[in-house]
N, CA, C and O atoms as a GROMACS GRO file, in nm:
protein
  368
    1UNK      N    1  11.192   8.661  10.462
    1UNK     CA    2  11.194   8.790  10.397
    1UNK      C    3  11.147   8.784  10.253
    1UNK      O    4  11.159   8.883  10.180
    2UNK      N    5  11.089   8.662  10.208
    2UNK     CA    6  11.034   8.714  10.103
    2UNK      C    7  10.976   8.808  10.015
    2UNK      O    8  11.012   8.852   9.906
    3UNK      N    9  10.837   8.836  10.115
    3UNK     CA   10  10.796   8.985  10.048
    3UNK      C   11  10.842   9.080  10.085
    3UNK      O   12  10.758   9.168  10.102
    4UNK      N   13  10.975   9.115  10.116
    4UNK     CA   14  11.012   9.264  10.114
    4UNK      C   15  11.072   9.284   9.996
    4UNK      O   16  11.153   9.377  10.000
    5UNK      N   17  11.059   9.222   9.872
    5UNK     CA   18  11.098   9.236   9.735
    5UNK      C   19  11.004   9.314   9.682
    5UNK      O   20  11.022   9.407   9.603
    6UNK      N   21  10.864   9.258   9.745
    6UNK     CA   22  10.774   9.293   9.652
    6UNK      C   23  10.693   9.378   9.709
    6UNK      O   24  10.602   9.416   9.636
    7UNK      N   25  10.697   9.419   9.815
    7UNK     CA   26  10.677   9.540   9.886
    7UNK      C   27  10.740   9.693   9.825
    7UNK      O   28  10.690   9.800   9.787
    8UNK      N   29  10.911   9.620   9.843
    8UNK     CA   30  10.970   9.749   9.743
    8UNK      C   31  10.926   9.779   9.614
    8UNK      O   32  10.900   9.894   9.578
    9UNK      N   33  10.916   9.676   9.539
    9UNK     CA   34  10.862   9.718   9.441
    9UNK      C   35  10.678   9.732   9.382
    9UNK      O   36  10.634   9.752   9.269
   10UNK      N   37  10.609   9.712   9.512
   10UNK     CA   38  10.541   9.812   9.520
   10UNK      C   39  10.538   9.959   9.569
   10UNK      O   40  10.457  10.049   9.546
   11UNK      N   41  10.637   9.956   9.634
   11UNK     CA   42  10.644  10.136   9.699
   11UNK      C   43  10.676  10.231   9.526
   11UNK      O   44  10.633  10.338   9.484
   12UNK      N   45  10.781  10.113   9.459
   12UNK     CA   46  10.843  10.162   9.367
   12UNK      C   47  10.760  10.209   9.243
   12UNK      O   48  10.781  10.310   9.175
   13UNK      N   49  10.663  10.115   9.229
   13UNK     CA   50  10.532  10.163   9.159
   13UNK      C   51  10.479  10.262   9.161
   13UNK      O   52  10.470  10.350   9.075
   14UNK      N   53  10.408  10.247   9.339
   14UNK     CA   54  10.390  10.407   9.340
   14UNK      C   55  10.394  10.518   9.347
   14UNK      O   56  10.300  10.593   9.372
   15UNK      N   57  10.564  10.559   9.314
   15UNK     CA   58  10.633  10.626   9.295
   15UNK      C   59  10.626  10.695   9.154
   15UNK      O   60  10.633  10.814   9.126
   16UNK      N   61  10.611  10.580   9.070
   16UNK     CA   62  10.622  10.592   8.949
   16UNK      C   63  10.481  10.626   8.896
   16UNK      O   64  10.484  10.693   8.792
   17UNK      N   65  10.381  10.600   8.934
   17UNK     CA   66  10.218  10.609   8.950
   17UNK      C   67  10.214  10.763   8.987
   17UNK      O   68  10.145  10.833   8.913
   18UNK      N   69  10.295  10.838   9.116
   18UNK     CA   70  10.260  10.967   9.126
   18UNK      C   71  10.309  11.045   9.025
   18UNK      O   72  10.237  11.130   8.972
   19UNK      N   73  10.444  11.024   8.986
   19UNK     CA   74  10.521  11.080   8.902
   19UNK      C   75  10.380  11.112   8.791
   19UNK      O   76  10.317  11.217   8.785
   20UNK      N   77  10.358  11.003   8.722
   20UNK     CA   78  10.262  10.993   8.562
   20UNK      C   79  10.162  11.095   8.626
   20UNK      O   80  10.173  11.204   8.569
   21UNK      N   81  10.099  11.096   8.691
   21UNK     CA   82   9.958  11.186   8.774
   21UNK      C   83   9.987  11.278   8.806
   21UNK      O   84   9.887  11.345   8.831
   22UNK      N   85  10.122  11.357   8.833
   22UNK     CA   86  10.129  11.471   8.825
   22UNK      C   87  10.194  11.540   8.698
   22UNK      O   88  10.200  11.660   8.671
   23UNK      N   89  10.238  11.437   8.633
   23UNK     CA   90  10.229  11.518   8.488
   23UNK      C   91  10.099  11.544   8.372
   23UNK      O   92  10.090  11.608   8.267
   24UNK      N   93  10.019  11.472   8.441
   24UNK     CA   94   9.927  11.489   8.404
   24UNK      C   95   9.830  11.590   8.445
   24UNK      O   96   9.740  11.641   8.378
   25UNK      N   97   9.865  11.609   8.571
   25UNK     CA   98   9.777  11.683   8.685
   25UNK      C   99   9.860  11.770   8.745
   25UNK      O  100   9.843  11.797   8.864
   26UNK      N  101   9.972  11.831   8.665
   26UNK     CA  102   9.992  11.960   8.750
   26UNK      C  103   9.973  12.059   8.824
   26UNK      O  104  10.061  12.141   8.846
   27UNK      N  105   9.852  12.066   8.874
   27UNK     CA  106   9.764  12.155   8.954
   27UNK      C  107   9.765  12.090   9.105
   27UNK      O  108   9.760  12.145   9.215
   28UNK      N  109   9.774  11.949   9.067
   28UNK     CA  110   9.762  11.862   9.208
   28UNK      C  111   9.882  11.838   9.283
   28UNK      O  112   9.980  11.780   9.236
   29UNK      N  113   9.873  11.884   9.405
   29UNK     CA  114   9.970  11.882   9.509
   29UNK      C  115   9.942  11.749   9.576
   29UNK      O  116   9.833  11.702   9.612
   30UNK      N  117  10.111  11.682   9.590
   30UNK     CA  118  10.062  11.564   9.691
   30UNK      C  119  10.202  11.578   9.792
   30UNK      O  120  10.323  11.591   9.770
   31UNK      N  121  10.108  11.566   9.930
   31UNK     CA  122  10.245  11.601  10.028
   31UNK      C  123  10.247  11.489  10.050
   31UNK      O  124  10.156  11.407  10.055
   32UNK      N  125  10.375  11.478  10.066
   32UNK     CA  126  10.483  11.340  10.148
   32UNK      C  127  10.421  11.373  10.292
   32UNK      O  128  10.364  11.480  10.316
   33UNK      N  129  10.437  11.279  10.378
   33UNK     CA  130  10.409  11.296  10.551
   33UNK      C  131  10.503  11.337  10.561
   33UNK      O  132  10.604  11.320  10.493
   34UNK      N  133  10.476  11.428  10.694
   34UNK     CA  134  10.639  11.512  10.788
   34UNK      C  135  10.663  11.406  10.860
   34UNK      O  136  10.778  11.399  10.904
   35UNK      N  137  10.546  11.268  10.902
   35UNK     CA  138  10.653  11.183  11.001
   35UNK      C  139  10.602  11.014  10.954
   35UNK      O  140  10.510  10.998  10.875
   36UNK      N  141  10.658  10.926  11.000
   36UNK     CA  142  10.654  10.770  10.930
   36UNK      C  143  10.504  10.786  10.966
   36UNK      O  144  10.450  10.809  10.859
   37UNK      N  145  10.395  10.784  11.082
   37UNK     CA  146  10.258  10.752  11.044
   37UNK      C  147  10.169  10.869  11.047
   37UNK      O  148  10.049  10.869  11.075
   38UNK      N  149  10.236  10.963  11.017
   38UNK     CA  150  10.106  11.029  10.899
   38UNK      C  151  10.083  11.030  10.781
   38UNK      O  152  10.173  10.973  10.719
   39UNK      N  153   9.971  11.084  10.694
   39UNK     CA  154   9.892  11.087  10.617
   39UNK      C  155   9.935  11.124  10.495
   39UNK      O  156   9.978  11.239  10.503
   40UNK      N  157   9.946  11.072  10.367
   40UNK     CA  158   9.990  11.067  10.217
   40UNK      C  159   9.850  11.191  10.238
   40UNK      O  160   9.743  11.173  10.295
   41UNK      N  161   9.905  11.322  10.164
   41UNK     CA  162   9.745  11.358  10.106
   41UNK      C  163   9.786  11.455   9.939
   41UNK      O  164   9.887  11.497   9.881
   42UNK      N  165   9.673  11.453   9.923
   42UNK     CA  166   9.693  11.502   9.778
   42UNK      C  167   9.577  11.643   9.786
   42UNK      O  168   9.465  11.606   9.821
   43UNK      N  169   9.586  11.743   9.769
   43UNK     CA  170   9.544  11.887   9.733
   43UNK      C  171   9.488  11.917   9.602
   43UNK      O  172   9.552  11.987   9.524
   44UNK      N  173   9.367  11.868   9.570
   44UNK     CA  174   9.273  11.932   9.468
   44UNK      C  175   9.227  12.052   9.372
   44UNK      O  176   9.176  12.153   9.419
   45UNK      N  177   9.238  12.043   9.297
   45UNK     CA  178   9.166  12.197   9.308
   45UNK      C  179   9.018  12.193   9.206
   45UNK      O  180   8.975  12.117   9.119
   46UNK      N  181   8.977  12.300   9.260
   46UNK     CA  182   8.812  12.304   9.246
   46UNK      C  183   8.731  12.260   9.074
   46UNK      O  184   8.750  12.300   8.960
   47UNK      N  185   8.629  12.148   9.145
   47UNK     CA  186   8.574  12.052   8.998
   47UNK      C  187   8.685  11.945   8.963
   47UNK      O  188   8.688  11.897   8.850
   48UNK      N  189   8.763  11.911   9.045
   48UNK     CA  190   8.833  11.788   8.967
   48UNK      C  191   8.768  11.674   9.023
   48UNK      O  192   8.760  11.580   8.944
   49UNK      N  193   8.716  11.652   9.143
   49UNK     CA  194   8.627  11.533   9.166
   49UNK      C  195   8.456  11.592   9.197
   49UNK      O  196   8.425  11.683   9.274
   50UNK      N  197   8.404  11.547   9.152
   50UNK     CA  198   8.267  11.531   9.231
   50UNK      C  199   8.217  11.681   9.206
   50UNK      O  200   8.262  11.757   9.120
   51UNK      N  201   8.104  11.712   9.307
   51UNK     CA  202   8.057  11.870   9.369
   51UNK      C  203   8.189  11.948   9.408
   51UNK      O  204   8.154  12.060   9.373
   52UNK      N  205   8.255  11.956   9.433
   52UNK     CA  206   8.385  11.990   9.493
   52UNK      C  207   8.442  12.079   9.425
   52UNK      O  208   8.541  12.045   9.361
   53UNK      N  209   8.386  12.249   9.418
   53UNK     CA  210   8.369  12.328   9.356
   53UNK      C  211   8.531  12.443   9.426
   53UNK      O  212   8.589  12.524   9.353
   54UNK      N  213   8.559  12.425   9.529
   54UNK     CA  214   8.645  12.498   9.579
   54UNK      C  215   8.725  12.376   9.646
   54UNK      O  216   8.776  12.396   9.757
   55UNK      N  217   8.737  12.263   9.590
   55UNK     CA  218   8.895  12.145   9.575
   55UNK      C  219   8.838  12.078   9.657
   55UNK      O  220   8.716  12.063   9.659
   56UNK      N  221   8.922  12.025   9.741
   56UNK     CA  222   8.922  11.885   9.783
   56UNK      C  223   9.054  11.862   9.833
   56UNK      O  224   9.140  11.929   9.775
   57UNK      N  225   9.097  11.784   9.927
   57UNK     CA  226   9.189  11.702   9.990
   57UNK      C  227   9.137  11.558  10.037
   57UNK      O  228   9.048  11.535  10.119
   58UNK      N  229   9.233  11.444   9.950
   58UNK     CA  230   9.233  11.332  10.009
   58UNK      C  231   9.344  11.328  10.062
   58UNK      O  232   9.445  11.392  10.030
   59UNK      N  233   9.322  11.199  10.207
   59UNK     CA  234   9.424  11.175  10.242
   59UNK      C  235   9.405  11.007  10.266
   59UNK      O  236   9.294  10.955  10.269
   60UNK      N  237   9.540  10.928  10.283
   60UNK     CA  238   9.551  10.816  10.297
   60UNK      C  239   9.693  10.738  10.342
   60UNK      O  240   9.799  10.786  10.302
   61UNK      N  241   9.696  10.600  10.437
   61UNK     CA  242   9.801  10.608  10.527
   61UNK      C  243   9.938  10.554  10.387
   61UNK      O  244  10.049  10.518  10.426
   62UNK      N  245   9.917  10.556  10.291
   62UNK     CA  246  10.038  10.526  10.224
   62UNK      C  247   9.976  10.567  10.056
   62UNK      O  248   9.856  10.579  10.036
   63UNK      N  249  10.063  10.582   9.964
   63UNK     CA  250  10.115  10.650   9.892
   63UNK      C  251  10.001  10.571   9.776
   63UNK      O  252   9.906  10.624   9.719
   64UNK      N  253  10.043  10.446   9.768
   64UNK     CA  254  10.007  10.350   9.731
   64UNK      C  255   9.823  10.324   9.694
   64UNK      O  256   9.772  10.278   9.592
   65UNK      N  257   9.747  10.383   9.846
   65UNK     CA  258   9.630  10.407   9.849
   65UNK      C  259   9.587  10.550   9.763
   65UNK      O  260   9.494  10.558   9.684
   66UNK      N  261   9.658  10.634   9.792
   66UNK     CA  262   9.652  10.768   9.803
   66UNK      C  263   9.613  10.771   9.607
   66UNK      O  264   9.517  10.819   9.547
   67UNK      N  265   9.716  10.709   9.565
   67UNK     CA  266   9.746  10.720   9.433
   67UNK      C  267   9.591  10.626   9.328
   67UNK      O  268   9.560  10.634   9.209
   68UNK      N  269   9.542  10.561   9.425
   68UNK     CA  270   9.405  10.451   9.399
   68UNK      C  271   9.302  10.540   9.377
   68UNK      O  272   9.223  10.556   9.284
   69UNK      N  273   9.327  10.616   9.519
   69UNK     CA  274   9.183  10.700   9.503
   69UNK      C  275   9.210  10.813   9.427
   69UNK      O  276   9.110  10.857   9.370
   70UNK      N  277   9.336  10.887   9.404
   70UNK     CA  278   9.292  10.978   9.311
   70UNK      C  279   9.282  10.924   9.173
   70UNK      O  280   9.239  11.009   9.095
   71UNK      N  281   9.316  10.776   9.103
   71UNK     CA  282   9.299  10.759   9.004
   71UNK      C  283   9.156  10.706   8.935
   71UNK      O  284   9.123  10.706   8.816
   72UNK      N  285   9.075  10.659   9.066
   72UNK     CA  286   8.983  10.686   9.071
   72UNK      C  287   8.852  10.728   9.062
   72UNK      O  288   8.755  10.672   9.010
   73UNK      N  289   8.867  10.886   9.150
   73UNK     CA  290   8.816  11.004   9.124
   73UNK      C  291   8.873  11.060   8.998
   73UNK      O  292   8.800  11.155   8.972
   74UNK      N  293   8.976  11.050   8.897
   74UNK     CA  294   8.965  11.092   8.810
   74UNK      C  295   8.893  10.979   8.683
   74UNK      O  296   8.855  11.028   8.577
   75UNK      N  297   8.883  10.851   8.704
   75UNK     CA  298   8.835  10.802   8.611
   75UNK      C  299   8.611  10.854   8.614
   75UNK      O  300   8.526  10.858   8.526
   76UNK      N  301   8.611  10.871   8.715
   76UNK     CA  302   8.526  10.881   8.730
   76UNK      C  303   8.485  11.039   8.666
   76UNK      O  304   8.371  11.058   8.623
   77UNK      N  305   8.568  11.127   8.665
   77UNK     CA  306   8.510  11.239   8.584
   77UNK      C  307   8.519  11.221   8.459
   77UNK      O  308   8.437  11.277   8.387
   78UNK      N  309   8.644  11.119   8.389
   78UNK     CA  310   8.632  11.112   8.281
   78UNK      C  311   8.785  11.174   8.235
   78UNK      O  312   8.816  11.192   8.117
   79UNK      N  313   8.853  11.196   8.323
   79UNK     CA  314   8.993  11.259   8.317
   79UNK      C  315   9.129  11.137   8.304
   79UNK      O  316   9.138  11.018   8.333
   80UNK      N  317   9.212  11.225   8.254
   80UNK     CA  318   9.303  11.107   8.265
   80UNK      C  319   9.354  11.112   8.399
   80UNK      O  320   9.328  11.215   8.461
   81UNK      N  321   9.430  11.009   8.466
   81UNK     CA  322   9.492  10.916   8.540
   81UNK      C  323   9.621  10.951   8.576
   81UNK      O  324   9.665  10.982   8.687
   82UNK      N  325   9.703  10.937   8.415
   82UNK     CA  326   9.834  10.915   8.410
   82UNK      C  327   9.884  10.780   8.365
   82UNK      O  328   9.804  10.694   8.402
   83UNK      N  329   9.995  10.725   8.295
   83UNK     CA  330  10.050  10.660   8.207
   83UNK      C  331  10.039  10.500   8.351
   83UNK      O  332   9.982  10.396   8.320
   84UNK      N  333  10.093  10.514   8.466
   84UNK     CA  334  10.150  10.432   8.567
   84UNK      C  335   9.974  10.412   8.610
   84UNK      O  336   9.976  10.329   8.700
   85UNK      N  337   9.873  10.441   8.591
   85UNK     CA  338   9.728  10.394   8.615
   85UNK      C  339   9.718  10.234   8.659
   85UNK      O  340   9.718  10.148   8.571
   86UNK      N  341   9.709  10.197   8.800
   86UNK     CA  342   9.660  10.074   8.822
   86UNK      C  343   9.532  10.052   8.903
   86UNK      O  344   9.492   9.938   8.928
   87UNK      N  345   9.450  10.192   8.954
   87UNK     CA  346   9.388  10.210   9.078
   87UNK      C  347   9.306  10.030   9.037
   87UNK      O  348   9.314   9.988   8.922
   88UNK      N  349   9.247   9.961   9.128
   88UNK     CA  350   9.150   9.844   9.167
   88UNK      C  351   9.251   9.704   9.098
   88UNK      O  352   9.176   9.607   9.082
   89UNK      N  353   9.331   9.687   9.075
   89UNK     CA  354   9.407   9.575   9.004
   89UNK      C  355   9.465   9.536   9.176
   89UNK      O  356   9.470   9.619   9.268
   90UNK      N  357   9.501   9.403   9.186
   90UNK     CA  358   9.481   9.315   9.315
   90UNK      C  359   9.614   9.366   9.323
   90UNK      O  360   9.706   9.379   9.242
   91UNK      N  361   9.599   9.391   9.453
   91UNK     CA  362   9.741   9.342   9.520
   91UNK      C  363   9.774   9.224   9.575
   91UNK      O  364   9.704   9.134   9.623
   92UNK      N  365   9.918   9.241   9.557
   92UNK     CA  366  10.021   9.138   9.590
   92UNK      C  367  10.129   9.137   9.757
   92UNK      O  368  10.212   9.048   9.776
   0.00000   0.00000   0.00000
């Protein structure tokens, strides 16, 4: 059972990762799944990534991902992130 330490405290991260990104990004909705294997997704709204003039929805199978790509797509416009910012740093 080793890495279930560090599992938790990766879930725990990205917990703390959504938290910072939606204070930053109050406009952005991110639903929890209604069941264990569906889809982390996060709700856009229009021009925050890309052409994507009337929003956007990503989705992804954990929280963890979810939180990568929108930090991401926001570095990439040039936006902030949020304080908990790790999107591309290795996992463990």
């Amino acid at each position: 059972m080793s890495g279930s330490g560090g599992r938790a405290e990766a879930i725990a991260a990205s917990f703390a990762r959504k938290a910072a990104f939606l204070a930053a990004h109050p406009d952005v909705v991110i639903l929890t799944p209604p069941r264990p294997l569906d889809r982390w997704r996060a709700v856009l709204p229009g021009g925050m990534i890309g052409e994507a003039a009337d929003g956007a929805t990503l989705g992804a199978p954990d929280l963890e991902q979810l939180m990568d790509m929108l930090e991401e797509a926001c570095r990439e416009q040039g936006a902030p992130a949020g304080d908990q910012g790790t999107a591309g740093a290795p996992r463990g």
